[in-house]
C-alpha positions in Angstrom: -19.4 -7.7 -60.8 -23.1 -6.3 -60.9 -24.3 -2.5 -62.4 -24.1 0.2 -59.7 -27.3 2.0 -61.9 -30.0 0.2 -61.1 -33.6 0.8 -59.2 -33.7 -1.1 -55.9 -37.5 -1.7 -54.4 -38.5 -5.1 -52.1 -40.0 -6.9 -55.2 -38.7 -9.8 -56.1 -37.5 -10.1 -59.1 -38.5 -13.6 -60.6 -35.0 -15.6 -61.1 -33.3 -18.9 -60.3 -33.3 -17.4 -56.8 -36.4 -15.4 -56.6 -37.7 -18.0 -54.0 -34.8 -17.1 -51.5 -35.6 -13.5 -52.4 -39.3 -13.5 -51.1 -38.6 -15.4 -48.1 -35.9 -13.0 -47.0 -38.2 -10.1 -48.3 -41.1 -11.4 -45.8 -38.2 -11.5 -42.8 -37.5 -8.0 -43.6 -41.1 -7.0 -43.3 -41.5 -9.0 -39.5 -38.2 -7.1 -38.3 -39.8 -4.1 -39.7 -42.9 -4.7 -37.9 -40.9 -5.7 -34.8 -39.1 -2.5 -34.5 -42.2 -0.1 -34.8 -43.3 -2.0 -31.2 -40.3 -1.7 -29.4 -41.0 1.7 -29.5 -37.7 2.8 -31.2 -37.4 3.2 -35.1 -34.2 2.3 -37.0 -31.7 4.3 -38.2 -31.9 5.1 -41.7 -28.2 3.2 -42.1 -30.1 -0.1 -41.6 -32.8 0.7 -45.0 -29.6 1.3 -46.6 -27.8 -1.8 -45.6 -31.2 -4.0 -46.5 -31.4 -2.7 -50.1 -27.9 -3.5 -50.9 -28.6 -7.1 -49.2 -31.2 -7.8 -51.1 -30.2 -7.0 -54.6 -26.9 -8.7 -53.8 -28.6 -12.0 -52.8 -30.7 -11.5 -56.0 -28.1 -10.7 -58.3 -24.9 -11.2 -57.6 -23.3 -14.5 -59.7 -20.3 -15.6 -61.1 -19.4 -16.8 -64.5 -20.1 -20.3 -63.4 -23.4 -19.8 -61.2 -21.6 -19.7 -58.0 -24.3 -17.0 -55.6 -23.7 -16.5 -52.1 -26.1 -18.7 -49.5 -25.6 -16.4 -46.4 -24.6 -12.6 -46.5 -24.1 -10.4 -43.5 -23.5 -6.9 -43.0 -22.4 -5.3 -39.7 -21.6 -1.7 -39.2 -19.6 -0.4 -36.4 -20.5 3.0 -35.4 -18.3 3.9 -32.7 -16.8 7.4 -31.1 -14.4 7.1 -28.5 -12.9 9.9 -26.3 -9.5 9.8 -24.3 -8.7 12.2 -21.9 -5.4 11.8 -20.0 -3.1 14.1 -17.4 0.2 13.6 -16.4 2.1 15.3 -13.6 -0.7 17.9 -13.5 -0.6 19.0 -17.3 -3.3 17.4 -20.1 -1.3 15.1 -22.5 -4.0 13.9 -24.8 -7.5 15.3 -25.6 -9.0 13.2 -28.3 -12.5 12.3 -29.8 -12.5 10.3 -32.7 -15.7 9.3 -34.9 -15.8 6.1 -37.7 -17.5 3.9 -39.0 -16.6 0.5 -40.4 -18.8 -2.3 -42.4 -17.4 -5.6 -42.4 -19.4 -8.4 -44.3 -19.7 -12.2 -43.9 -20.7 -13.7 -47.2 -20.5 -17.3 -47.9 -20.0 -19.3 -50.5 -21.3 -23.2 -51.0 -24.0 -24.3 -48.4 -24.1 -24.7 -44.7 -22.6 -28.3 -45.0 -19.3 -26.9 -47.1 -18.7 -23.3 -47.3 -15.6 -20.8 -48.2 -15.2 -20.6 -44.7 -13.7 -24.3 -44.1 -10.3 -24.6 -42.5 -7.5 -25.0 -45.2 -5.1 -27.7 -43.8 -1.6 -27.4 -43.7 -1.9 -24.2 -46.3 -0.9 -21.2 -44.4 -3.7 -18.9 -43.1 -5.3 -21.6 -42.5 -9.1 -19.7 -41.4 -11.0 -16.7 -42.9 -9.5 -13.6 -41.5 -12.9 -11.2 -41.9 -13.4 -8.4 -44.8 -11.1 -6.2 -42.9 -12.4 -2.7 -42.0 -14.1 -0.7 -44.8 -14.5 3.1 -44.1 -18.3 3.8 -44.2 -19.3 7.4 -44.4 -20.5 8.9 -41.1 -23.3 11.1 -41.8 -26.0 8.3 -43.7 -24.8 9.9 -47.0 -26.8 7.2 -49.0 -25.2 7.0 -52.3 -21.4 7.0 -50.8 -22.9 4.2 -48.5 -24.2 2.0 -51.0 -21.3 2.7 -53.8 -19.0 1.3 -50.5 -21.1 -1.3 -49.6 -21.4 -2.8 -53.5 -17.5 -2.7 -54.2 -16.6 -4.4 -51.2 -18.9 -6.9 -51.9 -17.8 -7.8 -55.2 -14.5 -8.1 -53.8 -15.6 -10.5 -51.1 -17.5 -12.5 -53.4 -14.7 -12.8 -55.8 -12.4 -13.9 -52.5 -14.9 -16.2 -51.6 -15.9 -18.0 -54.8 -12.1 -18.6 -54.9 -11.4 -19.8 -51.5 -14.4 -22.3 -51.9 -12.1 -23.3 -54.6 -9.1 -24.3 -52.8 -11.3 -25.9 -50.0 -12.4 -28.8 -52.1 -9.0 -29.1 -53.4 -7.5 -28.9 -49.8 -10.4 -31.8 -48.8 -9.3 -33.9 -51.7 -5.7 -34.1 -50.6 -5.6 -34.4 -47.6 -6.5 -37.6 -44.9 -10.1 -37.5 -43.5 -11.3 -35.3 -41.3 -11.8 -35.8 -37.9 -15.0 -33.4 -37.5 -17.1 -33.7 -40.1 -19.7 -31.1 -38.8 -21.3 -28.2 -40.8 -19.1 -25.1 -41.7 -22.0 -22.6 -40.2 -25.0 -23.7 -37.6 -29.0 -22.7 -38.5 -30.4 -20.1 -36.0 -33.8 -18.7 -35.7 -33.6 -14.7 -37.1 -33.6 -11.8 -34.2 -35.0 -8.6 -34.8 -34.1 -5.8 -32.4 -34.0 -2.1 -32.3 -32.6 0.3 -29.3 -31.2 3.8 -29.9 -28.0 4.6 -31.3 -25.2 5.2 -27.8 -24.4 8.3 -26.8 -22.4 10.1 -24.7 -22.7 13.6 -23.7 -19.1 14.7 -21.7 -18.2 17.6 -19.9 -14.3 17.9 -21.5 -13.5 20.8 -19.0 -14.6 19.5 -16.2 -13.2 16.2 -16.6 -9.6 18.0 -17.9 -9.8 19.9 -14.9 -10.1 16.4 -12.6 -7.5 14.5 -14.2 -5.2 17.5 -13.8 -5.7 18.1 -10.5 -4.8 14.6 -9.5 -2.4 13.8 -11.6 -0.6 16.4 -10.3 -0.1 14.4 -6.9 3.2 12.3 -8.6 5.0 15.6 -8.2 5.3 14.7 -4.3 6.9 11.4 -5.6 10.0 11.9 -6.9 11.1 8.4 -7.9 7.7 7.7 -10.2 9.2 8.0 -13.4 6.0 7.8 -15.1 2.5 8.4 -14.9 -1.1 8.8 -16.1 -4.7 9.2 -15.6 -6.7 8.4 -18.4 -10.5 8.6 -19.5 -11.6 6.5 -21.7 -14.9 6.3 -23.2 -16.8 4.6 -26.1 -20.1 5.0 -27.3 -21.0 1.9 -30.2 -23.9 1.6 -31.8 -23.5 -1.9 -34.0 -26.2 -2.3 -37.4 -26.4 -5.9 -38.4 -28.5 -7.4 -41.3 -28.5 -11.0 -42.6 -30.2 -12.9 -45.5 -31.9 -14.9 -43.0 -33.2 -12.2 -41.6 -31.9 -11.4 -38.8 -32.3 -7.7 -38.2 -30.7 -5.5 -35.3 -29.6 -1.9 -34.1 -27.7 -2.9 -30.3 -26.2 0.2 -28.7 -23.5 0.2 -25.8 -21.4 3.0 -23.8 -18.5 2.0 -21.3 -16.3 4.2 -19.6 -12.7 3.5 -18.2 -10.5 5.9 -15.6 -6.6 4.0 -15.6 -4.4 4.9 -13.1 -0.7 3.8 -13.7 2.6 4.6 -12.5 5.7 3.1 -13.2 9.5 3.4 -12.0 12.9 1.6 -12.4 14.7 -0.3 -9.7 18.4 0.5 -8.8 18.9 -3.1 -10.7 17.7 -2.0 -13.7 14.3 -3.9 -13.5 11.2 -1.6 -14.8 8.3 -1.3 -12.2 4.3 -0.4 -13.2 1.2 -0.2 -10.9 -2.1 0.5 -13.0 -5.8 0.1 -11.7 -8.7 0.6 -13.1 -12.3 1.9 -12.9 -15.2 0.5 -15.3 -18.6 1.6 -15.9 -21.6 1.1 -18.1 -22.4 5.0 -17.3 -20.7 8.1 -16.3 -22.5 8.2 -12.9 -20.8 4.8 -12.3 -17.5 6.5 -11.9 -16.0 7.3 -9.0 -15.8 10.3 -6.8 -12.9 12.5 -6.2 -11.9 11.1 -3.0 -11.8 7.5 -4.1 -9.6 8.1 -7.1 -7.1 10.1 -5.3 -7.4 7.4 -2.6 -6.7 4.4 -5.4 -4.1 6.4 -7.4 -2.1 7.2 -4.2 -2.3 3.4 -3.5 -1.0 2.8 -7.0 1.8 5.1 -6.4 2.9 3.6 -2.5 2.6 0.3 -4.4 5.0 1.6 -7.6 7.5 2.7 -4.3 7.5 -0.6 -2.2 7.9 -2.6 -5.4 11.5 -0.8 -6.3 12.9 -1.4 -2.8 11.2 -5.4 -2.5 13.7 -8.3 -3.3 13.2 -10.2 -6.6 11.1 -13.1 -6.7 13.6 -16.6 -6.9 12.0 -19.6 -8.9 9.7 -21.5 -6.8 7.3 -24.5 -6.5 4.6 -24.8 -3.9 1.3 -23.5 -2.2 -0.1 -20.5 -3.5 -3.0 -17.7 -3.2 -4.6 -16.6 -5.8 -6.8 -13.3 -4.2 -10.1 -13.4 -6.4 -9.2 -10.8 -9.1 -6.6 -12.7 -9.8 -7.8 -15.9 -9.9 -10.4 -14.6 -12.7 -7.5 -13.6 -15.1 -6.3 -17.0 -14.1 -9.6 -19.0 -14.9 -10.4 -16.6 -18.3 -6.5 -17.5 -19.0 -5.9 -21.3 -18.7 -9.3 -22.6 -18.8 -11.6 -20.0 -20.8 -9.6 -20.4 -23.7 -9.3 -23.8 -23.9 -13.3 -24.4 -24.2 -13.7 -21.9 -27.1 -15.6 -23.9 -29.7 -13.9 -23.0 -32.5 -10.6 -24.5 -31.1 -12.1 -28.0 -30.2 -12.5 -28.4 -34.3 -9.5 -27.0 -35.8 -6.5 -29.4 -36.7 -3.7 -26.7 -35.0 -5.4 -26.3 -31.8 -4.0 -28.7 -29.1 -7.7 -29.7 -28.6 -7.2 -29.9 -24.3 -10.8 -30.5 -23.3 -12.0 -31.8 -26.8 -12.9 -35.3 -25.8 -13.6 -34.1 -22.2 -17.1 -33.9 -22.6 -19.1 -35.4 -19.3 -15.5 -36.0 -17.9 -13.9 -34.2 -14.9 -11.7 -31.0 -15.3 -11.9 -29.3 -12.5 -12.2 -30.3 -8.7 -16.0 -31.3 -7.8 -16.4 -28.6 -6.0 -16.1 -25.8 -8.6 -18.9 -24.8 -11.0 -17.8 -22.4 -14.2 -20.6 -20.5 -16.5 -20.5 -17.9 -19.1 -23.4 -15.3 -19.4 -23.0 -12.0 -21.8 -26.6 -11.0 -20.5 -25.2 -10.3 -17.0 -25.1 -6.3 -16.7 -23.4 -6.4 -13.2 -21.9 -8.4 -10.4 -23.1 -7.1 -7.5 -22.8 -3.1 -7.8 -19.8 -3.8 -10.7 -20.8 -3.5 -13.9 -19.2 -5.9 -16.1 -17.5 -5.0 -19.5 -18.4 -8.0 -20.9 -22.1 -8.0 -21.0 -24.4 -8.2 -24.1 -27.7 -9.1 -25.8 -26.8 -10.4 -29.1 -23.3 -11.9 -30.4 -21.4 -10.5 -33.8 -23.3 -12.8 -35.5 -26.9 -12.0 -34.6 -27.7 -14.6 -32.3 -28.8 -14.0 -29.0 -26.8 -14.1 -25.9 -27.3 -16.4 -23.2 -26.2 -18.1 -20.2 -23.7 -21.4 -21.0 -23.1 -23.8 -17.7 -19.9 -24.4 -18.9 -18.5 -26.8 -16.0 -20.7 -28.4 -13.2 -19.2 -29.7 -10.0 -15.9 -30.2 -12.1 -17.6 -31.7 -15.2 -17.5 -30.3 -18.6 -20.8 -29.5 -20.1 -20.3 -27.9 -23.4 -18.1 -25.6 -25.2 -18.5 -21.6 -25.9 -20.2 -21.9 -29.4 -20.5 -19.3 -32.6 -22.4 -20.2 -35.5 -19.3 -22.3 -36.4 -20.5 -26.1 -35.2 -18.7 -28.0 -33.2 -19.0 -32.5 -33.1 -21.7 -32.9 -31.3 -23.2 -29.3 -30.9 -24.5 -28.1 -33.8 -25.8 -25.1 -32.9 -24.4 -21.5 -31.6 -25.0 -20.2 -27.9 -24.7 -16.7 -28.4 -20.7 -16.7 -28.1 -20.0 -15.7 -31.8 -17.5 -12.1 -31.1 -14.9 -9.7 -33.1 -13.2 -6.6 -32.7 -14.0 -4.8 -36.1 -12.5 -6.1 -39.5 -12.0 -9.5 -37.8 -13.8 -12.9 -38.8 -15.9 -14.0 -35.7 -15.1 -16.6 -33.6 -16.4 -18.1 -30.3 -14.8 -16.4 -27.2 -15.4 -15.1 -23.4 -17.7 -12.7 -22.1 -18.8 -13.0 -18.7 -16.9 -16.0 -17.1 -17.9 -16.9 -13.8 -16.5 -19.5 -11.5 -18.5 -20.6 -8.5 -17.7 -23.1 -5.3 -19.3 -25.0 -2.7 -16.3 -25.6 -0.9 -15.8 -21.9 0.9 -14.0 -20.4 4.2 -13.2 -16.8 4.5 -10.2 -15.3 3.0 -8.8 -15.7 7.1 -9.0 -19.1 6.8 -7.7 -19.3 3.3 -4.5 -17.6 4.1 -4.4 -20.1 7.4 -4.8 -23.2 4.8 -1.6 -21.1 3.0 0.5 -21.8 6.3 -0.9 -25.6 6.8 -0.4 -26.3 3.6 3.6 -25.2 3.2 4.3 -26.6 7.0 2.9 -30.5 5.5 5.2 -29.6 2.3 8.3 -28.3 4.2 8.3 -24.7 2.3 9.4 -22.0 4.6 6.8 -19.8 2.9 3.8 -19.7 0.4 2.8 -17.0 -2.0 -0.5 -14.1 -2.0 -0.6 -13.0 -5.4 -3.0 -10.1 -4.8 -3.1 -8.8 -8.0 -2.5 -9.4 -12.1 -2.0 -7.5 -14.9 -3.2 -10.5 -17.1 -1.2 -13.2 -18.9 -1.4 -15.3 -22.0 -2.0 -18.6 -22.6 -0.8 -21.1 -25.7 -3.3 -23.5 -27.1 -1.6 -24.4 -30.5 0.0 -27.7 -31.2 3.3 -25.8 -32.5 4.1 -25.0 -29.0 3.5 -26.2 -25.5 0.4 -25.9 -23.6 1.4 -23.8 -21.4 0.7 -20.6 -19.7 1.9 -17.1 -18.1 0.2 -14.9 -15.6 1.7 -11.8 -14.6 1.1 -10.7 -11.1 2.3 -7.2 -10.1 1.5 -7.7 -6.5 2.6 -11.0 -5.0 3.7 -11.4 -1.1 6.1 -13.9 0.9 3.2 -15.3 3.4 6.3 -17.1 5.5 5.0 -20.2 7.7 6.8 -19.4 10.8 4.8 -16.3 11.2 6.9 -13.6 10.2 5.4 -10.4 8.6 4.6 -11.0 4.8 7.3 -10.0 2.4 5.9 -8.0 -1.0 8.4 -9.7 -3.7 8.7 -8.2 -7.5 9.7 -9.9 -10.6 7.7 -13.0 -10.4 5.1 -15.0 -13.0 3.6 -17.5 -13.3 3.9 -20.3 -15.1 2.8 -23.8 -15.9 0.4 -26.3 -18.1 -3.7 -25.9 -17.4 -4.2 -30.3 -16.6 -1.9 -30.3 -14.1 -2.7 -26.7 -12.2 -6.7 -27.5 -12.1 -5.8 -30.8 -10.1 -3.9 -28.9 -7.5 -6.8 -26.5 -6.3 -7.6 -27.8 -3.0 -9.9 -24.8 -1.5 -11.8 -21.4 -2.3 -12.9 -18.0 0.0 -16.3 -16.4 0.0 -15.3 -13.2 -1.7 -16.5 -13.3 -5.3 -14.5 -10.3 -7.1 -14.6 -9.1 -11.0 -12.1 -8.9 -12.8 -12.9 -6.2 -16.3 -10.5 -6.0 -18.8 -10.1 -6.6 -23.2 -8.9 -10.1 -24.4 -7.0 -10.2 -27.5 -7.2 -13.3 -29.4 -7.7 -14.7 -33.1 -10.9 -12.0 -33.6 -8.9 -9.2 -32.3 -10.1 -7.2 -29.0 -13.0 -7.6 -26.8 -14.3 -6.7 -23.9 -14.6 -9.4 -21.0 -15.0 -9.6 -17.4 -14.3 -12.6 -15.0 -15.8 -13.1 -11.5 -14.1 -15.4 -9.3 -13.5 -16.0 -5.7 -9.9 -16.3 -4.3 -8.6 -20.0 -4.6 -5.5 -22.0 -2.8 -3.4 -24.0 -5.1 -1.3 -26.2 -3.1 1.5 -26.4 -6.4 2.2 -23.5 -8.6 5.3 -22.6 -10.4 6.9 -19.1 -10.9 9.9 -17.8 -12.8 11.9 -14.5 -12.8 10.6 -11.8 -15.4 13.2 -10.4 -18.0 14.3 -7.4 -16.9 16.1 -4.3 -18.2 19.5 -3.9 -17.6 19.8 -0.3 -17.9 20.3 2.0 -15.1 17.8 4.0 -13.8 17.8 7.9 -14.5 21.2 10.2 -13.6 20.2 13.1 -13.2 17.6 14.2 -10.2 14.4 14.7 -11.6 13.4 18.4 -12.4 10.6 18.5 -9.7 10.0 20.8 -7.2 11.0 21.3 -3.4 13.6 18.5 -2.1 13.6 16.2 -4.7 16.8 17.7 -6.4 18.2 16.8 -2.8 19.0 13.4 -3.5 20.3 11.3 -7.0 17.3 9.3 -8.3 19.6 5.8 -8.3 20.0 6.5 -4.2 
C-alpha cells in the first residue's frame, strides 16, 4: 500500500527506480508536445491518469522489492442511448453515462510476467481488473483516490499470481512456446476530441413509432421491435512506456426484428440491421419501412415453409453470409493468443507458409478501414486496447498462411503485436477480429454461381442444393476439451432444386461441421463483395467487427435440424384491430 497524502509534480524523485522515472517523465513531455500540434488538447482526465502513473511506478513496492515493469490505465468513457417502439407505442427510452478504468500492471519483466498462462490450474489466463466506476464529471480527488485503491489491489493480485507462475513452471513439463509474456512496441501519442452525439429524442420517438406501428396489419407477428442504438466512446489510455492517447468513436445501429411461432411449435425471428459511423448514415424513411416490411413477409413465409431435413452436399453461401462464416471458422482460429496457449486446439499453429485455403482466396484484416464501399464498417479503428497502432495484416495469400492476428502477447516466431490487442471493458486484452476481409481471383457473377449450384448437385446425384442467403451468426469451438467444430445459423436458407423447379425457402436448418475439412471443399466465388457488421463475443468480452466477403459455393456442407419449442402457439386471437379477431392465431 502507498500514502494517499502526498504532493505529485513530474520530478523524479531519485530512488532505485528513478532512472525508469525520468525516462517515462521525458515520454510524457513528447506526448504532451505531440498533442498541442494535432491541434486538439487533452482532457483534463488524462493529467489525472499521468500523475497517478507516475507516482505508482515510482513508489509502489512490496515488502520484498517486487515494483511493477509496465502499468496501463484505460478509461472508458461511454454514453449510449436506446430508443425502441413496438406495435406503434415507445417501449424503452434510455440514455445512460459511465465511466470505467481498467488497469494492466505487470509484474516480473517482459520475458516472465504475472500474466503467464497457469497450466492445468483453473483460470488458467488473467481475466482484466474488472470494471472500476470512475466519476464522470473530472472530479480530481474522487478520480485519483479510485485510481490509487484499485491499484494497490492489482498490484497485490499481481505480485501473487507472479507467485504461482514460477511454481506452475517448476512443475510442470516444458513448454512448448517459450516466447516473451508481453512484446516491446514503440510509444503512440494521439489526441482527438472526446465523441459526441447530439440526438433529436422526439423526432426519432416519433419515427420508430410510426413504423413500428405497421405489425398491427400482421396479425401472426408475435413480436416485434425497432430499436436505436447509439454510442458515443471516448477511450483515455496512458502507459509507463509512454504511450499516450485520447481516441474517440460514435456508431449508430436501427434493428429491425420480428418474430412468430409455427403451428409445430418451432419459434421464428427475422432481424436486420442498419450501421453507421454517423447519424446522416442512417437510412431514410422509405427504406426502413421497405426493409422492416421485408423482415416481416420473411417472419410470415418462414412459419408456413417445411423444416429443413439433415443433409450433405453443395451449398451457397450469399456473401453476408459467407463473412459470418469466414469471421466464424477461420477468424478465430488465427487469433494469436490461441496459437500459444496449451487449451486451444492450436488448428493453424504449425501452418505457417502451408496452405489453408484454396489458391484462389486471399484473407486480410485491417481496423483502419472506415468503409467498404458506401458501408461503414463497425470494426474500424486507429489504435488497439493496448496502444498500439492499428494496421493492415495479410492474413492468407492465395491460400497460404502468413501470420496470425497479434496483441502485445508474442507469439513463436512473431514477437511483436500488429495492432490486434482488443476488450470490451473490465476484460484482459487479447488478440481478435476487426475488419476481416476475404478476397478471390476465381469470380463469375452470382448467375453463374447459382448455375455451378445445379452442376454441382446433378455430378453428385442431390436432387437439390442449398442458398443460404442470410445468418444470424454462429459460434465456433477451438478448445481441446471439445471438438473443433462449428455452427452457423442461417435464418434464410432456400431449396435451389436441380431439375429446375421454383426454389423452396426451408426453416430450421444450421450448419454444421469442422473448419480443415469445409475450407477444402470451396470450389468457386461471385463478384459481389458484401459486409457483414455485427459484435463478436469471445474471451475479452464484446466487440465490434465487420466481415466483407463475396458469396462462395461449397460443393460439401452439412446441416442439422435446430431445437425447437414444443409449445403451441398462442390460443386466443390477438387483440389487434379490424379482421384479425376473425381467425384463431394456430389456423
Amino acid at each position: 500500500m502507498f500514502d494517499l497524502s502526498r504532493g505529485h509534480n513530474l520530478m523524479p524523485i531519485r530512488s532505485a527506480g528513478s532512472i525508469i522515472v525520468v525516462v517515462f517523465s521525458m515520454a510524457i513531455q513528447v506526448a504532451a508536445t505531440s498533442a498541442q500540434d494535432s491541434g486538439h488538447t487533452p482532457a483534463p482526465l488524462l493529467g489525472q491518469l499521468e500523475k497517478e502513473l507516475i507516482y505508482s511506478m515510482d513508489h509502489l513496492r512490496g515488502d520484498d522489492g517486487a515494483k511493477p515493469y509496465f502499468l496501463a490505465y484505460t478509461v472508458y468513457d461511454e454514453t449510449t442511448t436506446i430508443l425502441s417502439a413496438s406495435l406503434g407505442a415507445m417501449m424503452r427510452n434510455q440514455v445512460s453515462h459511465g465511466r470505467n478504468l481498467n488497469i494492466d500492471l505487470r509484474v516480473g519483466d517482459y520475458k516472465l510476467d504475472n500474466t503467464h498462462q497457469l497450466r492445468d490450474a483453473g483460470q488458467s489466463r488473467e481475466s482484466g481488473s474488472g470494471n472500476i466506476s470512475l466519476a464522470i464529471d473530472d472530479h480530481e480527488m474522487s478520480i485519483r483516490h479510485t485510481i490509487w485503491y484499485h491499484t494497490d489491489r492489482m498490484f497485490k493480485r499481481a505480485v501473487k499470481r507472479l507467485g504461482r507462475v514460477k511454481t506452475n513452471l517448476k512443475i510442470k513439463v516444458e513448454e512448448e512456446d517459450k516466447s516473451d509474456d508481453f512484446s516491446t512496441e514503440t510509444p503512440n501519442h494521439f489526441i482527438e476530441p472526446p465523441a459526441k452525439i447530439e440526438l433529436n429524442h422526439k423526432m426519432w420517438s416519433d419515427r420508430l413509432r410510426k413504423l413500428s406501428s405497421i405489425v398491427r396489419d400482421f396479425p401472426y407477428i408475435y413480436s416485434s421491435s425497432i430499436t436505436l442504438g447509439t454510442y458515443a466512446g471516448t477511450r483515455y489510455l496512458i502507459n509507463s512506456e509512454g504511450t499516450k492517447l485520447q481516441t474517440a468513436q460514435t456508431r449508430f445501429r436501427i434493428t429491425m426484428q420480428a418474430g412468430t411461432k409455427a403451428d409445430d411449435g418451432m419459434n421464428l425471428m427475422q432481424s436486420f440491421d442498419f450501421n453507421a459511423a454517423t447519424e446522416a448514415g442512417l437510412p431514410s424513411n422509405q427504406e426502413m419501412e421497405a426493409a422492416f416490411r421485408k423482415v416481416l413477409n420473411q417472419v410470415l413465409a418462414l412459419r408456413v415453409a417445411p423444416v429443413a431435413e439433415p443433409y450433405i452436399g453443395p451449398a451457397i453461401l450469399r456473401n453476408r453470409a459467407s463473412g459470418v462464416f469466414f469471421h466464424e471458422i477461420f477468424g478465430h482460429r488465427i487469433e494469436g493468443h490461441r496459437q500459444r496457449d496449451v487449451t486451444e486446439g492450436q488448428t493453424f499453429t504449425k501452418k505457417i507458409n502451408q496452405p489453408v485455403l484454396p489458391t484462389f482466396l486471399s484473407v486480410y484484416d485491417d481496423p483502419t478501414l472506415a468503409k467498404s464501399g458506401d458501408v461503414d464498417l463497425r470494426g474500424y479503428y486507429l489504435y488497439d486496447d493496448d496502444g498500439v497502432e492499428a494496421r493492415r495484416v495479410p492474413l492468407v495469400e492465395n491460400g497460404i498462411l502468413k501470420t496470425f492476428l497479434l496483441s502485445r502477447t508474442p507469439v513463436e516466431g512473431f514477437p511483436k503485436s500488429n495492432g490486434h490487442g482488443r476488450r470490451q471493458s473490465g476484460y484482459a486484452i487479447v488478440s481478435r477480429q476487426a475488419n476481416l476481409v476475404v478476397e478471390s481471383t476465381k469470380q463469375v457473377s452470382f448467375k453463374q454461381l447459382r448455375a455451378r449450384l445445379i452442376e454441382t448437385c446433378q455430378a453428385q446425384g442431390k436432387p437439390y442444393g442449398l442458398l443460404f442467403e442470410d445468418i444470424s451468426g454462429g459460434f465456433t469451438t477451438t478448445s481441446r476439451r471439445g471438438p473443433q467444430s462449428f455452427k452457423v445459423l442461417p435464418i434464410v436458407v432456400y431449396r435451389v432444386y436441380a431439375d429446375g423447379r421454383p426454389d423452396e425457402l426451408i426453416r430450421g436448418a444450421d450448419i454444421v461441421g469442422t473448419p480443415l475439412t469445409c475450407f477444402e471443399t470451396i470450389t468457386n466465388t461471385a463478384d459481389d463483395l458484401a459486409v457483414f457488421n455485427g459484435s463478436c463475443g469471445a474471451e475479452s468480452g464484446w466487440v465490434p467487427v465487420s466481415a466483407v466477403s463475396p458469396s462462395v459455393l461449397i460443393s460439401t456442407i452439412e446441416i442439422e435440424k435446430r431445437r425447437r419449442s414444443q409449445s403451441r402457439p398462442p390460443i386466443l386471437d390477438p387483440p389487434l384491430p379490424s379482421k384479425s379477431r376473425s381467425a384463431g392465431a394456430g389456423d
